[in-house]
C-alpha positions as CSV (number, residue, x, y, z in Angstrom):
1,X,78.6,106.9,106.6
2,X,77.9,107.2,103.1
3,X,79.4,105.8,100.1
4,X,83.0,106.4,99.4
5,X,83.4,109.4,96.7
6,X,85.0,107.9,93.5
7,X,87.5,110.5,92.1
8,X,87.6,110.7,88.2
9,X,90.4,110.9,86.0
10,X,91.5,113.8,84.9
11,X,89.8,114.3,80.9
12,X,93.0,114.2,78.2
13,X,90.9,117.2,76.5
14,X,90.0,120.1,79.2
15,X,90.7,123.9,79.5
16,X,93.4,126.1,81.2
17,X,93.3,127.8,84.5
18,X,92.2,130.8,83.1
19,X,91.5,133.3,85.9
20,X,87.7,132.6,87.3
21,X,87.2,129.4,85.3
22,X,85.6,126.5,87.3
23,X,85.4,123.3,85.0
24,X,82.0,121.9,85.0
25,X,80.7,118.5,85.6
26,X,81.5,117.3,82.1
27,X,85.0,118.1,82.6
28,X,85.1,115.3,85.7
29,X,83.1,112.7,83.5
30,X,85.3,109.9,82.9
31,X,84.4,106.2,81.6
32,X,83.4,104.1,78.5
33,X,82.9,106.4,75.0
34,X,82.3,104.2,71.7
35,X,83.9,105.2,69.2
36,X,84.0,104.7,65.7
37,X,87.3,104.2,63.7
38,X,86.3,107.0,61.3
39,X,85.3,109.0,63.6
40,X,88.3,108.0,66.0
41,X,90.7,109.1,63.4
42,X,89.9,112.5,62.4
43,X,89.5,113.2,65.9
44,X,93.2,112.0,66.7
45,X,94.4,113.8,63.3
46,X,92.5,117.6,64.9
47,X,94.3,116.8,68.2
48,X,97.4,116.5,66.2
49,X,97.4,119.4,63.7
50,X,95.7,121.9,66.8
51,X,98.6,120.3,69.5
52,X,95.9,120.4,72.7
53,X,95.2,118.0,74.8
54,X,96.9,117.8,78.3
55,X,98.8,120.7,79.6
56,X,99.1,122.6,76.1
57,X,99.0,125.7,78.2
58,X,102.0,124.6,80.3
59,X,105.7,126.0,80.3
60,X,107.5,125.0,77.0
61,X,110.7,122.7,76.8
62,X,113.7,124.6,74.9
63,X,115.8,121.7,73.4
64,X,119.2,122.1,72.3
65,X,120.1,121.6,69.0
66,X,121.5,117.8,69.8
67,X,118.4,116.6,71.2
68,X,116.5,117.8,68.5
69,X,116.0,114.8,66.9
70,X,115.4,111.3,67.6
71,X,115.6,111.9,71.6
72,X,114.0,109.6,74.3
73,X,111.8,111.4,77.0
74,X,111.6,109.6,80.3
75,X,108.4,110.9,82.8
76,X,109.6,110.0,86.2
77,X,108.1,110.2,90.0
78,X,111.0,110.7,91.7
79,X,114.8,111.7,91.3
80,X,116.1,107.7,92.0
81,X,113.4,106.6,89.1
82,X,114.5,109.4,86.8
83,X,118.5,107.9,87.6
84,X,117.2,104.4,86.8
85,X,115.7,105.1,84.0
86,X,118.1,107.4,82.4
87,X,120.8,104.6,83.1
88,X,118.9,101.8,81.5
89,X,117.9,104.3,78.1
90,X,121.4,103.4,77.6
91,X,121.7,107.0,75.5
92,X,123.2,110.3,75.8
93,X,120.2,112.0,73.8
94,X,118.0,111.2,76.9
95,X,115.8,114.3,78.9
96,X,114.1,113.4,81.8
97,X,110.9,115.2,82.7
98,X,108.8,114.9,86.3
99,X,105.6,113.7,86.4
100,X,104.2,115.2,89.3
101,X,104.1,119.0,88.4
102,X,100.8,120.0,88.8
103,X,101.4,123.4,89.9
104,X,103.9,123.9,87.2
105,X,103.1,122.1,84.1
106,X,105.4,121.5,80.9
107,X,103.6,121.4,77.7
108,X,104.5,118.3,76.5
109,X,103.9,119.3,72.7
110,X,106.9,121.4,73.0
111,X,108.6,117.7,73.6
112,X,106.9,114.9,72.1
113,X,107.3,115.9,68.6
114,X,110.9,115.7,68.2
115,X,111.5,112.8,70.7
116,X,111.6,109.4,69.0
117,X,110.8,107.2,72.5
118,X,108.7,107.9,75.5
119,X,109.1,106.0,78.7
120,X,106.1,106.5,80.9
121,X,103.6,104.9,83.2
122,X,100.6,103.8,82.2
123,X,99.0,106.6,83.8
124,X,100.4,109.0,82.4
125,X,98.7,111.0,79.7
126,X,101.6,111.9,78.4
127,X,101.6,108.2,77.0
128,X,98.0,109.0,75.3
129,X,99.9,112.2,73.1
130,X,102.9,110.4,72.3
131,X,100.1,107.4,71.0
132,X,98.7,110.5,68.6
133,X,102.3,111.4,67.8
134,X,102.8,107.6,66.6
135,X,106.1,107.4,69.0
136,X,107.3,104.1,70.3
137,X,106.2,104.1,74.0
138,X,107.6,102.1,76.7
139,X,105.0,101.4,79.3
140,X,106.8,100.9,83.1
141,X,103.4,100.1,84.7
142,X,99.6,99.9,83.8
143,X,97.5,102.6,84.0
144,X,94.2,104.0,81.8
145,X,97.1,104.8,78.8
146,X,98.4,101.8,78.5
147,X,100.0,98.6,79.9
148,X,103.6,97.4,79.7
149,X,104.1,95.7,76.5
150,X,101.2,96.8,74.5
151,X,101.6,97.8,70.9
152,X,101.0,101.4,69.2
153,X,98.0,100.4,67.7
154,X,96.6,99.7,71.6
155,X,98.2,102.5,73.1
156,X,96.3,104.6,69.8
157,X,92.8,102.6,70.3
158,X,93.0,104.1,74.3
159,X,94.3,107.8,73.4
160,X,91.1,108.1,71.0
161,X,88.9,106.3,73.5
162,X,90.6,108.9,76.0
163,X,89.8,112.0,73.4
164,X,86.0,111.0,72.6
165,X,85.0,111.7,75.8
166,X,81.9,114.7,76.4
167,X,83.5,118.3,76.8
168,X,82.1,120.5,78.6
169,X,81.0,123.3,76.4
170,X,81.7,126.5,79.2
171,X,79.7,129.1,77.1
172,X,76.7,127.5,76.8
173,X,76.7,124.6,79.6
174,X,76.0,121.6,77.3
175,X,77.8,119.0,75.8
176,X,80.2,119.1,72.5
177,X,81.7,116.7,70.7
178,X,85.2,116.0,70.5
179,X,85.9,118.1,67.1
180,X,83.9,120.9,68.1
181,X,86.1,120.7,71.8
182,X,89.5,120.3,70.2
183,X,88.4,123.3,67.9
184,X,88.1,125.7,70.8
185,X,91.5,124.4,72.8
186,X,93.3,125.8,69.4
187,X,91.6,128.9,69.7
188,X,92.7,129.1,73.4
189,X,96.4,127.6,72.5
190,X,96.8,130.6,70.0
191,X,96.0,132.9,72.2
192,X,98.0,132.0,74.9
193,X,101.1,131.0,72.5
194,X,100.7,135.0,71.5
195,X,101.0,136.0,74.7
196,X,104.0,133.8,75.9
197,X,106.0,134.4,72.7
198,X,109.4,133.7,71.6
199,X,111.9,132.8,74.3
200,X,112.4,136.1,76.5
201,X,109.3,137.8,74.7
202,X,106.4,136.9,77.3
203,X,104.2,139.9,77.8
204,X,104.9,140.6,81.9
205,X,104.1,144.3,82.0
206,X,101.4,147.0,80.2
207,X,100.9,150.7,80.4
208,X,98.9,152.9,79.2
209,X,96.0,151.1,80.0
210,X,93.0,152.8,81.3
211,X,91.8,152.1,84.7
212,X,88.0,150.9,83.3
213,X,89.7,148.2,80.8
214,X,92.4,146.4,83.2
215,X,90.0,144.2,84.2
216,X,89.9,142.6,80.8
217,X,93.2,143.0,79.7
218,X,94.6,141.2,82.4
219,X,92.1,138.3,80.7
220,X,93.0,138.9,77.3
221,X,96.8,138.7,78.2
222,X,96.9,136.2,80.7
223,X,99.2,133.2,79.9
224,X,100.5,130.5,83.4
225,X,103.0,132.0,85.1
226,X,103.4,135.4,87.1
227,X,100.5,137.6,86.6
228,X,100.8,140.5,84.0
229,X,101.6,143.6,85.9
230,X,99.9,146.7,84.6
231,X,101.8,149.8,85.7
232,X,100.6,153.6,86.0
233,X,103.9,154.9,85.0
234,X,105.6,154.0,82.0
235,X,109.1,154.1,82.5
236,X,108.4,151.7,86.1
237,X,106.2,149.2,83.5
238,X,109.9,149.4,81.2
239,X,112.1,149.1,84.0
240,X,110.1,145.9,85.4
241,X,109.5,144.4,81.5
242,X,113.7,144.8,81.0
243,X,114.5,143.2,84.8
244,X,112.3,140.2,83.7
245,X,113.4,139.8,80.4
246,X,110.1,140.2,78.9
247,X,107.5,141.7,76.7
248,X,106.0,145.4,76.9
249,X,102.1,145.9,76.5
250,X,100.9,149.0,75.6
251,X,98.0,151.4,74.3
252,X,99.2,153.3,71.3
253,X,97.3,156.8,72.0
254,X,98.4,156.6,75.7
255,X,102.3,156.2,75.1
256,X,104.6,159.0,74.1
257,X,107.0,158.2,71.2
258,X,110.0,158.8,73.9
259,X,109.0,155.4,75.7
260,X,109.1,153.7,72.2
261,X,112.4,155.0,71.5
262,X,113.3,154.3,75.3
263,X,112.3,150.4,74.6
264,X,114.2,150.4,71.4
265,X,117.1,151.1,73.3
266,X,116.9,149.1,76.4
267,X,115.9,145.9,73.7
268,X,112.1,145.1,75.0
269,X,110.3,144.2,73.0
270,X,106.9,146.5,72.6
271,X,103.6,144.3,71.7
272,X,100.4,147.0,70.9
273,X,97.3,146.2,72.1
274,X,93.9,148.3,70.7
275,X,90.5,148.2,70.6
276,X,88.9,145.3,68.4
277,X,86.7,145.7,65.1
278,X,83.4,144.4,67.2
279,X,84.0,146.1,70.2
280,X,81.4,146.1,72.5
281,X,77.3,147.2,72.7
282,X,78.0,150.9,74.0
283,X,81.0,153.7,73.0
284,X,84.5,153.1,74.2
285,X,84.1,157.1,75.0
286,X,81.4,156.0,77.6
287,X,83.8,153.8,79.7
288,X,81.8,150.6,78.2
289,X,84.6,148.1,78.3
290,X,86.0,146.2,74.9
291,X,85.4,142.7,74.5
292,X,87.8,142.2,71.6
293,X,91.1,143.7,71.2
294,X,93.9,143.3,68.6
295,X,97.7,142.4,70.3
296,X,100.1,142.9,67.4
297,X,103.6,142.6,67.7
298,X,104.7,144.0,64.8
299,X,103.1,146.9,64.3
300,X,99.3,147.7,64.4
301,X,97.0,147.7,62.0
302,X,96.1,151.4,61.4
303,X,99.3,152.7,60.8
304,X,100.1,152.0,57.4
305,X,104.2,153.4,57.4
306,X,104.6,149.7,59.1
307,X,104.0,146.3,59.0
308,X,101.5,144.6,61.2
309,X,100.6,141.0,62.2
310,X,97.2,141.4,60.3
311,X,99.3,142.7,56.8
312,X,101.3,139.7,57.5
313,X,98.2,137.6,58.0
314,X,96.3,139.0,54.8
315,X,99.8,138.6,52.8
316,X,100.7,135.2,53.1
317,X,98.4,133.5,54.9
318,X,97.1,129.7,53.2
319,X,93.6,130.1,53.7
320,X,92.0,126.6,54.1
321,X,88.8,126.3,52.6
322,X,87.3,125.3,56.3
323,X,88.2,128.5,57.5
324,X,86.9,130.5,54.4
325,X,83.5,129.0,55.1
326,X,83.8,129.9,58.6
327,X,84.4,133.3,57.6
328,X,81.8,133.5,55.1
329,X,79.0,131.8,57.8
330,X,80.3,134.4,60.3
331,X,79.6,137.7,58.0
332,X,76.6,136.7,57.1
333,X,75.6,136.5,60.9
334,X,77.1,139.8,61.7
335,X,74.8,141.4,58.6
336,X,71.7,139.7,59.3
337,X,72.0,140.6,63.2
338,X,72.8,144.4,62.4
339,X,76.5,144.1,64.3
340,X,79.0,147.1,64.0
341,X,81.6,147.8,66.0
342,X,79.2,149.6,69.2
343,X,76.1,148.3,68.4
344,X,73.5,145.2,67.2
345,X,70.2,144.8,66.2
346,X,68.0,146.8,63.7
347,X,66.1,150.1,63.9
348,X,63.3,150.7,62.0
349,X,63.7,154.5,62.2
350,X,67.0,154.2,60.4
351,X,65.3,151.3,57.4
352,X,63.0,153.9,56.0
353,X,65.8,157.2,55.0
354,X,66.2,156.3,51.5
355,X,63.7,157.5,49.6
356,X,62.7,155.4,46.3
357,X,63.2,158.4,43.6
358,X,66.9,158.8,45.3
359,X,69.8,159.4,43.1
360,X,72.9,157.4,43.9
361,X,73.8,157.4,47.8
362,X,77.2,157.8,49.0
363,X,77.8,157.7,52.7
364,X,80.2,159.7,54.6
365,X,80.9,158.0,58.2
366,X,82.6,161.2,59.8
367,X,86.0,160.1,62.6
368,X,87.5,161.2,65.4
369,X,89.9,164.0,63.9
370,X,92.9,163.2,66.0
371,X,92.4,159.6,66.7
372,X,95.6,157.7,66.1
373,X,94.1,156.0,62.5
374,X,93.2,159.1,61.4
375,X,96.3,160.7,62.1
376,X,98.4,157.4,61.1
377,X,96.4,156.5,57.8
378,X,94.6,160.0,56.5
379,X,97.6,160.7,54.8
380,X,97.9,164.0,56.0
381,X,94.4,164.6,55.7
382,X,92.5,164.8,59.5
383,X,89.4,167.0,59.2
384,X,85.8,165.5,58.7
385,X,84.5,169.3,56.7
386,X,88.2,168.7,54.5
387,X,86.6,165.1,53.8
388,X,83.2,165.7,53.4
389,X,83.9,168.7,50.3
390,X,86.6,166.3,48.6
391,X,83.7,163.7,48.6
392,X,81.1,166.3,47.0
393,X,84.3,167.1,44.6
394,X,84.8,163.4,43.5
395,X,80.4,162.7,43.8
396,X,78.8,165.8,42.2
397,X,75.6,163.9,41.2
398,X,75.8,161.8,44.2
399,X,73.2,162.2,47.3
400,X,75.5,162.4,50.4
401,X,74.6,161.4,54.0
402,X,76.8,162.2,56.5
403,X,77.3,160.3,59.5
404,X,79.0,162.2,62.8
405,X,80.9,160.4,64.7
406,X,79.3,158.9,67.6
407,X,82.0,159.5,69.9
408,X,82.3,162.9,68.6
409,X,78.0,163.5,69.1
410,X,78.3,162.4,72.4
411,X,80.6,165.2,73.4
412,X,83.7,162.9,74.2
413,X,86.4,163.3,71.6
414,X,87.0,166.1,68.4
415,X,86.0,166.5,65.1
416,X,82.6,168.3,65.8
417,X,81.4,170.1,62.1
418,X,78.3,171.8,62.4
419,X,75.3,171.2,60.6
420,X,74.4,173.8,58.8
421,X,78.3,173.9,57.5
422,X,78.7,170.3,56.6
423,X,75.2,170.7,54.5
424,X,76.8,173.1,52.1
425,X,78.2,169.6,51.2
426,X,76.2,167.0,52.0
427,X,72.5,166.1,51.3
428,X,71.4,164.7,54.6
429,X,72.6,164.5,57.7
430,X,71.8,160.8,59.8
431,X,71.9,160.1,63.1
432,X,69.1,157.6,63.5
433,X,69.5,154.2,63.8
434,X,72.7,151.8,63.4
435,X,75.7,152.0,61.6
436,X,74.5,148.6,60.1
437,X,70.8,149.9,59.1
438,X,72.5,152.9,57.3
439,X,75.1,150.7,55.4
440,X,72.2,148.4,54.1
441,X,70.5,151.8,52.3
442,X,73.8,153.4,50.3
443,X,75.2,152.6,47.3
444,X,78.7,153.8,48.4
445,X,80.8,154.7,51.2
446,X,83.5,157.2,51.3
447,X,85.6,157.0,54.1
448,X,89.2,158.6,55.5
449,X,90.2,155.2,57.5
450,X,87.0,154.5,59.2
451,X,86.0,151.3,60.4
452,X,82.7,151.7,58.4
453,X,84.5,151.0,55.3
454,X,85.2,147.6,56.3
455,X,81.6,146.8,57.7
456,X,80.2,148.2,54.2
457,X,82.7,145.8,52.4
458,X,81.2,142.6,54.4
459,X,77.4,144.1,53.1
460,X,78.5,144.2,49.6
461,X,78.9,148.3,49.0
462,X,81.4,149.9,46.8
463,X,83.7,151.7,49.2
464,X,86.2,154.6,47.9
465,X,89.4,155.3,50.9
466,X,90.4,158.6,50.9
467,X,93.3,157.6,53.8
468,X,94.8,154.1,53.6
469,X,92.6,151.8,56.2
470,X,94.0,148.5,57.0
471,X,91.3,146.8,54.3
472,X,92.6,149.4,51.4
473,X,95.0,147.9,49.1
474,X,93.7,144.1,48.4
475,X,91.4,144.4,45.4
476,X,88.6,145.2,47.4
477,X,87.6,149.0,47.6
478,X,89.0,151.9,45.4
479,X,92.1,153.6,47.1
480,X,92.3,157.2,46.3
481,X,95.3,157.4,49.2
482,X,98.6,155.7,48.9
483,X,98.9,152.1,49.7
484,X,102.2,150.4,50.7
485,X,103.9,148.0,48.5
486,X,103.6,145.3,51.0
487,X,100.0,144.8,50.0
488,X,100.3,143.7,46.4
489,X,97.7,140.3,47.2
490,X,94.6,140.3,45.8
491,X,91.9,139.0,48.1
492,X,88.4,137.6,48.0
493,X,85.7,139.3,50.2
494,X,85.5,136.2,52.7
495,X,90.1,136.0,52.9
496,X,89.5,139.6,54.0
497,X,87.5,138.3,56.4
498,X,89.6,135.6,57.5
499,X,92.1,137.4,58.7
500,X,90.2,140.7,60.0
501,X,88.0,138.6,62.1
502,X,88.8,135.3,62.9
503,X,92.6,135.4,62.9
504,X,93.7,138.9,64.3
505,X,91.6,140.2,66.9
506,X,90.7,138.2,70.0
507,X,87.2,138.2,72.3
508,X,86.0,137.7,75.6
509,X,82.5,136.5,76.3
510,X,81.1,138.7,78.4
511,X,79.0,136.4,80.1
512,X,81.9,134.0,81.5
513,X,84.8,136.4,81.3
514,X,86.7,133.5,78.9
515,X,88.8,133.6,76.0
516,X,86.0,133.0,73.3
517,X,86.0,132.7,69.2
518,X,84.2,135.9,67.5
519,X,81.0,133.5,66.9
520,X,80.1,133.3,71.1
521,X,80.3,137.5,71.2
522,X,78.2,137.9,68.1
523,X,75.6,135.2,69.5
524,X,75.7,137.1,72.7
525,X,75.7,140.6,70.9
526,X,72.4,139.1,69.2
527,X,70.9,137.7,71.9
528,X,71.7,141.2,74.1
529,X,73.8,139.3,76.7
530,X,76.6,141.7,77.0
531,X,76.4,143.0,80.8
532,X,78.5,146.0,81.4
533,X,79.8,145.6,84.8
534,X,80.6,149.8,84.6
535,X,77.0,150.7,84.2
536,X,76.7,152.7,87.3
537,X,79.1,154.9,85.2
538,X,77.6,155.5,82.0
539,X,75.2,158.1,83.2
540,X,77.9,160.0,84.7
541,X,79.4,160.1,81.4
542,X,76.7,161.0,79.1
543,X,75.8,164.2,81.3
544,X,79.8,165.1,81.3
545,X,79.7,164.3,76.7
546,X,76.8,166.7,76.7
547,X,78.1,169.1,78.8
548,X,81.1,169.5,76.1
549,X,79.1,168.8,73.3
550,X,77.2,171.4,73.9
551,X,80.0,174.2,74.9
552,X,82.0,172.5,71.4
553,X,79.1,173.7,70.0
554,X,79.5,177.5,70.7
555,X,82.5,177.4,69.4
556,X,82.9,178.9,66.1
557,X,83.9,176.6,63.5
């Protein structure tokens, strides 16, 4: 026989069960870590302000209003220790919580930081959280947490020696340290906090969804508990969301206004989910599926007669200074890679359209005509010829390249203006090359409520709106449309960015299939590691885009 297999304890820092994920070795490495009191301190402090470690992911406690405050939590094994214990508390603000759960977690940060006492094993790493928390901790037994008797400052010493231990990093399979680690579990927290919701808001159903993009959304909406149920029909997806008391996902341009009057009525609660501002490498239009989308339950972001999570975020949000370098470090990647919203990397057949005796360049990106931010946010104005003569109107002297739509080239979606017509107005027409390469030659973008306008602002271009995009109204572009009241903050380029990027949207690396910040899908975007598990289908739909492209084409305009 061989040796005996030692089992590990569980790490106090360590992911959630999110669908697919295997933990790797780093996540079973348990033993000594030395650690440095400085160091051992702002590690604790992170673990406190980002409330991971344990099962964060785990079902929330609802306290009533009596236990609020100064309340003792006892973690028992069994239902005569739980008696026992309760009885000797010797208090009525007293809530007992089982230890062994395993298959059905509680997050003890919904606890801990209103209770005053915990009584615990040693064992227990609930003892470890409530050591960060600075609660008094009665110890019943020893364990790795603590011993019976032992002081705060102990029980602190063995929480951080418990924290510093090596995380497995799973995007790129080495090791991180404990900041970097604790970083990433609030990124996942976040996310799965926004999908749980207030009481009775958990997202359990979605419509509207396209049948190429459930595998994803199913990742980017997963929380613990019963598995999102995506629903052909609408009214079935209501009827189940209203039985369980929960949250409606849905796709804006795939749900009639008579379901969202419908939900209005019946009270549930509708949470929009849409494509993200770096989407993917490949159209939407050719079935490439998104790795980021936006989930805003307020409103969404392109439709400007209501408020959305992101105005929220961009209106009151305190932008730390960490997170404003973050920002700033992260748009400078995305221009020196050449990321836009399909697409990264540079083409040298798009760096050399500018030529060196060129007047002033304004760039028109042209837009899907009936895409929902066009028809939300163009103020009443929807066609790409209408757009391209008011930008000749306000740029006489101007050189003007338009820009077709990619979607719109390939055949997929309307808006098609034919050349010879839309050069009555413009100078140039470009279709070479990235979005990205073109923005890095203009002076100027013009746009209705393209996305463009936004990539053009992180490049340092002047950008005019002609509609009210979701970046119009904060100091940073000229806003020839109307922009609500709500977004009377002035912003700096890098706050913009903040909240666009880094605090709205959410990503999925494409490699692993987890929840990942926006820095692992740019790396990846960069590094052309974004495998498109629909690839058989692409072909199928660039012969059916040029099929229509070309009868669009005959059509007279």
């Amino acid at each position: 026989m061989g040796p005996a297999t030692v089992s590990q304890p569980t790490p106090l820092l360590r992911a959630p069960p999110f669908p697919g994920y295997r933990p790797g070795k780093a996540e079973a490495l348990a033993g000594s870590a030395v650690v440095s009191e400085t160091d051992a301190e702002a590690v604790v402090e992170a673990m406190r302000e980002a409330r991971v470690g344990g099962t964060f992911w785990g079902n929330p406690v609802q306290l009533s209003d009596e236990l609020r405050e100064a309340v003792t939590v006892v973690r028992s094994r069994s239902q005569d220790e739980r008696d026992r214990l309760v009885t000797n508390c010797g208090t009525d603000k007293t809530i007992a919580v089982e230890a062994t759960e395993p298959d059905d977690p509680v997050d003890p940060w919904s606890i801990l930081p209103q209770a005053a006492k915990l009584v615990a094993h040693g064992d227990d790493e609930w003892v470890a959280i409530a050591a960060v928390l600075g609660l008094e901790v009665d110890i019943i037994s020893s364990g790795r947490f603590g011993e019976p008797g032992e002081k705060i400052e102990e029980l602190k010493k063995r929480a951080a020696e418990a924290i510093m231990q090596p995380f497995a990093d799973p995007f790129s399979g080495s090791w991180i340290a404990p900041l970097k680690a604790i970083s990433l579990l609030s990124e996942w927290r976040r996310v799965i906090d926004a999908n749980r919701g207030e009481e009775g808001h958990r997202l359990v159903a979605a419509c509207g969804i396209s049948w190429w993009k459930r595998f994803e959304i199913e990742r980017f909406l997963w929380s613990p508990g019963p598995p999102l149920r995506i629903f052909r029909s609408s009214s079935r997806a209501l009827a189940y969301a209203q039985r369980q008391g929960g949250a409606l996902a849905i796709w804006p341009s795939r749900i009639s206004r008579a379901l969202v009057e419908d939900a209005r009525r019946r009270n549930v609660p509708l949470v929009r989910v849409e494509d993200g501002f770096v989407r993917s490498v490949g159209l939407g239009s050719n079935l490439v599926p998104p790795l980021s989308v936006i989930v805003d339950r307020t409103g969404i972001h392109f439709d400007p007669s209501m408020a959305s999570d992101l105005e929220r975020i961009l209106s009151v949000h305190a932008f730390s200074a960490s997170l404003i370098e973050r920002a700033r470090r992260l748009r400078e990647t995305i221009v020196a890679a050449g990321i836009s919203k399909y697409a990264s990397g540079h083409y040298a057949a798009a760096r050399d359209q500018r030529d060196i005796h060129a007047k002033r360049i304004i760039l028109v990106p042209g837009q899907v005509e009936d895409d929902m931010s066009v028809l939300a946010g163009g103020g009443g104005l929807t066609s790409n010829l209408e757009l391209l003569r008011r930008v000749r109107e306000h740029e006489p002297d101007a050189e003007i390249w338009w820009r077709p739509h990619p979607d719109v080239d390939a055949g997929h979606r309307n808006g098609f203006v034919d050349d010879t017509v839309a050069l009555q107005f413009a100078d140039k027409i470009v279709r070479e090359g990235s979005m990205a390469d073109l923005l890095d030659q203009v002076d100027n973008v013009h746009v209705l409520t393209s996305l463009s306008g936004f990539e053009a602002l992180l490049r340092g271009r002047d950008v005019t709106c002609h509609g009210t995009p979701f970046y119009a109204g904060w100091g940073l572009t000229r806003d020839l449309g109307e922009v609500p009241d709500r977004r009377g903050r002035t912003l700096k380029l890098d706050q913009l960015v903040a909240g666009v990027l880094l605090l709205y949207p959410r990503y999925l690396d494409p490699v692993t299939g987890l929840p990942c910040p926006p820095e692992i899908l740019i790396q990846r975007m960069s590094d052309q590691r974004t495998p498109n598990r629909l690839q058989w289908v692409a072909p199928l739909r660039r012969a059916q885009g040029i099929m229509m492209a070309r009868l669009r084409r005959r059509k007279p305009r």
